[in-house]
N, C-alpha and C positions, 0 to 999 in steps of 0.2 A: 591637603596633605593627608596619607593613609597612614594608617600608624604600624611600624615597623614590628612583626608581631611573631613570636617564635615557630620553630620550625610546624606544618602542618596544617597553619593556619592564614586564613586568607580575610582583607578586609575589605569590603567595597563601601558607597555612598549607600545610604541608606536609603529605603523607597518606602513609598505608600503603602503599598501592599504586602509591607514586611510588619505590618502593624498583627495579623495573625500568628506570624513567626515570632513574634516579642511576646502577646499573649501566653502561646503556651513556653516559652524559656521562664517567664516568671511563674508561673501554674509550678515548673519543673522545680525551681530553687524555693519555693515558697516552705517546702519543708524544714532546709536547712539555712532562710533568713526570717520568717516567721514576721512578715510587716502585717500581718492581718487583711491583705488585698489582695484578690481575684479579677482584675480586670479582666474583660473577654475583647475579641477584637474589637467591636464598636466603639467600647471604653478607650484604650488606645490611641483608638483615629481620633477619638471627641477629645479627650487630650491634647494631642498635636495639633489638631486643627483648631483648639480654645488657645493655645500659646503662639500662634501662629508658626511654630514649625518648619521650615522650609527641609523637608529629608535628606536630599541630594546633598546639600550644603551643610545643614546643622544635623546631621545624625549619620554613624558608621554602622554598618554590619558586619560583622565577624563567623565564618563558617570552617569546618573544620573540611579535612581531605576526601570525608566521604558525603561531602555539599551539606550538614547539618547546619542549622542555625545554632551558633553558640554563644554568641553575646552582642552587647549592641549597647551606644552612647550617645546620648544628646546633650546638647545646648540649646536652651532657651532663655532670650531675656523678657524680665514684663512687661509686659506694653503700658504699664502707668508706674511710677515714681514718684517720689520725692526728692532725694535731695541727692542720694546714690541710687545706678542704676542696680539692680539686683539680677544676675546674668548664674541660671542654675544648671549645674550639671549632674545629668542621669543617666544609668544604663547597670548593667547587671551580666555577669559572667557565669554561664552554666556549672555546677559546682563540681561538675565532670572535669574540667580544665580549668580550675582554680589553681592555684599557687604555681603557674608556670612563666606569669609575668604578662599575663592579658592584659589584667586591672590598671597595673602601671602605664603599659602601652596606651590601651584607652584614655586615662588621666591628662596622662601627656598632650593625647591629641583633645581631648577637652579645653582644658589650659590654653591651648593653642586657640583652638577656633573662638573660645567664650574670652580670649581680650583680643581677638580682631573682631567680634561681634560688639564689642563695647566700640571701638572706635569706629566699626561701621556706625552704630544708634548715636549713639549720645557720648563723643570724642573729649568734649569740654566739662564732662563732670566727672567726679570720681565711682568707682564699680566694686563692685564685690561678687567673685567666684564662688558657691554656694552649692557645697556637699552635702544632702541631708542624709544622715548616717543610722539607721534604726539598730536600738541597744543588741539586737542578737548578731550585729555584724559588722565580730571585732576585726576580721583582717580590713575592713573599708574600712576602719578607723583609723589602725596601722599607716593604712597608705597614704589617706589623707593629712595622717600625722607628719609622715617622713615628706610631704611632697611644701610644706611650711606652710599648711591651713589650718587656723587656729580654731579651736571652740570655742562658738559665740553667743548659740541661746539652745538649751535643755525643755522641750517639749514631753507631755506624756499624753500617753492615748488613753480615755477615759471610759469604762463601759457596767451599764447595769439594766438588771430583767427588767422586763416591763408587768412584776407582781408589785405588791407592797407599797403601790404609788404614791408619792406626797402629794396630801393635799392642800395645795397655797392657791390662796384669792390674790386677785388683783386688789393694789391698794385702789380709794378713793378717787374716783376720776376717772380712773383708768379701764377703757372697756377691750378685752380682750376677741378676735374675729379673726376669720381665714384669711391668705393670703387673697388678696385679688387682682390680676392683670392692671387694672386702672391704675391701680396704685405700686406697680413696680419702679418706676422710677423716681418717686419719692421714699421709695425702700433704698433704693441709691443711695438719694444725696442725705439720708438718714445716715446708710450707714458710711459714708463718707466723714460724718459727722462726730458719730459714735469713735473712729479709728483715730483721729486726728494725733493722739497721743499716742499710739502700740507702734511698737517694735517695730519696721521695716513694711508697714501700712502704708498704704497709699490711697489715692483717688481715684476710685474708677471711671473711667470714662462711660457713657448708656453700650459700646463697644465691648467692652471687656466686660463690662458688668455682666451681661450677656450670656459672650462665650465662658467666662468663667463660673458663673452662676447659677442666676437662675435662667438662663439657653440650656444647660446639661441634662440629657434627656433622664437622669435621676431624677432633677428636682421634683418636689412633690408639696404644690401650692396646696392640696389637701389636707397636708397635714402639718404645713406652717404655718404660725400666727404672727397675728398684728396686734402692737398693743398703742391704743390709739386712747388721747389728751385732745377733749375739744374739737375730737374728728383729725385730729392730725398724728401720723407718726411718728411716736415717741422711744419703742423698741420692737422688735423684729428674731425672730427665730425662725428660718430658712431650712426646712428638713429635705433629705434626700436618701431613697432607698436606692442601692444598687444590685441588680436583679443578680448580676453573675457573680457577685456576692452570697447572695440568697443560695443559688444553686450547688456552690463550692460547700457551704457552709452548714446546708440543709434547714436554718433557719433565716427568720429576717431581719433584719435590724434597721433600723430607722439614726440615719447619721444626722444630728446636728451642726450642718457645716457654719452658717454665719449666727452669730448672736451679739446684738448691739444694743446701747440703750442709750438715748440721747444725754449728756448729762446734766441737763434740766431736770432729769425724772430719774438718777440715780438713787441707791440709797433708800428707794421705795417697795422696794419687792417687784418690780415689774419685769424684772428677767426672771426671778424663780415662780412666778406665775406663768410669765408665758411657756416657761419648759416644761413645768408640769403640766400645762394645758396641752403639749405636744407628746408627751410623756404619752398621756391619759388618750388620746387623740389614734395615737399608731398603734397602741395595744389593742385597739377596736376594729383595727385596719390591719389583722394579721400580723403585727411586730410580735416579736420574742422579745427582743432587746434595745437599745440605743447606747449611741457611741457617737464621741466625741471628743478632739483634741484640742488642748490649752499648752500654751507659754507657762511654764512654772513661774515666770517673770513679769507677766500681764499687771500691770500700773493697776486693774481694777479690782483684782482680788478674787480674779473669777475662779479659780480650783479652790480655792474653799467653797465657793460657792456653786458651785461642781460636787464634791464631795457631802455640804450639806442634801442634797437631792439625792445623794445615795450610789454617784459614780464614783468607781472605786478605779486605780490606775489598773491595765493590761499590758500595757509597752509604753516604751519611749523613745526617743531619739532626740541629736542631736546635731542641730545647724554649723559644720563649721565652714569657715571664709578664708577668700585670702583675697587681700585689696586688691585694687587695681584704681591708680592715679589717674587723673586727666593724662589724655596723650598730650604730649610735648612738656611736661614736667619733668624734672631731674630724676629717673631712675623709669618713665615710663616707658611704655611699649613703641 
C-alpha cells in the first residue's frame, strides 16, 4: 500500500540506491531536528543492511512534482527478542513540506506494514510499534501522541572533552586490554549476560551481533577495552568513530556504543575504569570528544555513573510504543 499523500506529491517503494537520497534529506533537516547525526551514504546502506531491511517492501519514498527527494519511512523489526517482538519505525520529512500531512500519511503507512511485518515474523507473540522521538522534534511528538503511541522510556545523550581525564584504576584482579578478534564472541555472550535484566534487551545471535556491532565499519577494536577476571570476560566497552560524523562536525568524537559488566564483578569499578581507559585511549587517537546514550531507567545506575566521569547531558529522546497483540486475539490484526 502507498500512502495517500497531498496534492504534488508522489510515493514509490523505496530502493537501495535511495540510501544517498536519504543521507542528504537528513544532512538538510539536521538543522531544524538537531539528533547530533550525519550519516553519509554508506552509513545508511550499513544500517539497512544490519536490520536487514528489505526497501521495496519495508521502506517508501516520497518526491515532490519537480522529482526532489523529500521524505522517506521505514520499518524494521529485530532480528533477536525476547519476549515481545520490537518492530521500529523511521523516516524523516523535509522541513520544506512539513505540516502538510506527509508525517501522518507516512505514519499510517508504517502502522500498516510494522503489524503485517509482525505477523509475517513472529504472529504468536505480542509486538510493540516503536517511535524514537528526539527532544527538538515536537511536531513527531504531536503525531505520535494523536495516532495512540504512548511514552514508554526517556533516553539522554551523553557528551564530554577528552581534557581533564579521570583517573580510575581497575580494581583487584581485574586486568584491563584491547579488544581482540579471538575473543569477539565471548564479548557476546558477555554481553548477552550483562543485558539479561535492561529494558527491551535481547540475545544476540553471532548474526546480529555482527551486523549490529562490532561488523559496522565504525567500530574501532583499537580503542575498545576488555576488562578481563582470571583471563576471562568480565566487562567490555565497544568504541566507535563515525568518520561522516567527523567531517559534518569538524571534530572527532569517539562514541561508546556497548558498555557491560558481568554481574559477578559489579560494584567494583570495572566499568569506570575501562571508560576511562577508552577515555584516555581516543584522546591519543585524535578524539576531541566522547559521547554516549543511557536509559535514564537503566536497573544499573549507569547515568550517575556516566555523569561521575564527567558526561554531562546534550539531548534526549523519547521511545514511544503502541502494542500490538498476538494475531488471532481479541482486538488483533
Amino acid at each position: 500500500m502507498i500512502p495517500d499523500l497531498p496534492d504534488g506529491l508522489t510515493a514509490r517503494p523505496l530502493a537501495d540506491d535511495d540510501a544517498a537520497a536519504v543521507s542528504e534529506l537528513l544532512a538538510a533537516a539536521e538543522k531544524t531536528d538537531d539528533t547530533g547525526e550525519f550519516p553519509d551514504a554508506d552509513d545508511v546502506a550499513e544500517w539497512w543492511q544490519g536490520w536487514s531491511i528489505e526497501p521495496g517492501r519495508d521502506g517508501v519514498a516520497v518526491h515532490d512534482d519537480a522529482g526532489s527527494f523529500v521524505a522517506y519511512a521505514t520499518v524494521m523489526a529485530s532480528p533477536t527478542f525476547r519476549e515481545t517482538l520490537p518492530v521500529y519505525l523511521e523516516g524523516r520529512v523535509h522541513p520544506d513540506v512539513r505540516n502538510r500531512g506527509v508525517g501522518r500519511a507516512l505514519l499510517a503507512w508504517q502502522r500498516a506494514r510494522g503489524t503485517g511485518l509482525h505477523a509475517e515474523r513472529h504472529p504468536d507473540v505480542p509486538g510493540d510499534l516503536t517511535v524514537e522521538v528526539p527532544g527538538a522534534m515536537a511536531s513527531l511528538e504531536s503525531l505520535v501522541r494523536r495516532s495512540g503511541f504512548g511514552a514508554e522510556r526517556w533516553y539522554r545523550e551523553l557528551q564530554r572533552p577528552l581534557t581533564d581525564l579521570p583517573d580510575v584504576r581497575p580494581a583487584a584482579g581485574i586486568d584491563l586490554l584491547p579488544f581482540t578478534w579471538d575473543r569477539d564472541d565471548e564479548v557476546r555472550r558477555a554481553h548477552n549476560a550483562a543485558f539479561t535484566e535492561h529494558h527491551g534487551s535481547s540475545e544476540r545471535d553471532p548474526e546480529a551481533w555482527h551486523s549490529l556491532f562490532t561488523g559496522q565499519r565504525g567500530f574501532r577494536p583499537d580503542l575498545s577495552r576488555l576488562a578481563l577476571e582470571d583471563g576471562v570476560v568480565a566487562g567490555y566497552v565497544l568504541a566507535y568513530v563515525f568518520e561522516a560524523d567527523t567531517a559534518a562536525r569538524g571534530s572527532r568524537e569517539v562514541s561508546l556504543g556497548q558498555i557491560g559488566v558481568l554481574p559477578r564483578a559489579r560494584g567494583r569499578g570495572v566499568a569506570s575504569a575501562a571508560i576511562a581507559e577508552v577515555l584516555r585511549t581516543a584522546a591519543e587517537h585524535d578524539c576531541q570528544s566522547a559521547g554516549l546514550g543511557v536509559d535514564t531507567d537503566n536497573v544499573t545506575g549507569a547515568l550517575r555513573l556516566y555523569e561521575g566521569l564527567g558526561f554531562r547531558a546534550v539531548r534526549s529522546r523519547v521511545s514511544w510504543t503502541l502494542a500490538l497483540p498476538p494475531v488471532g486475539e481479541s482486538g488483533a490484526q
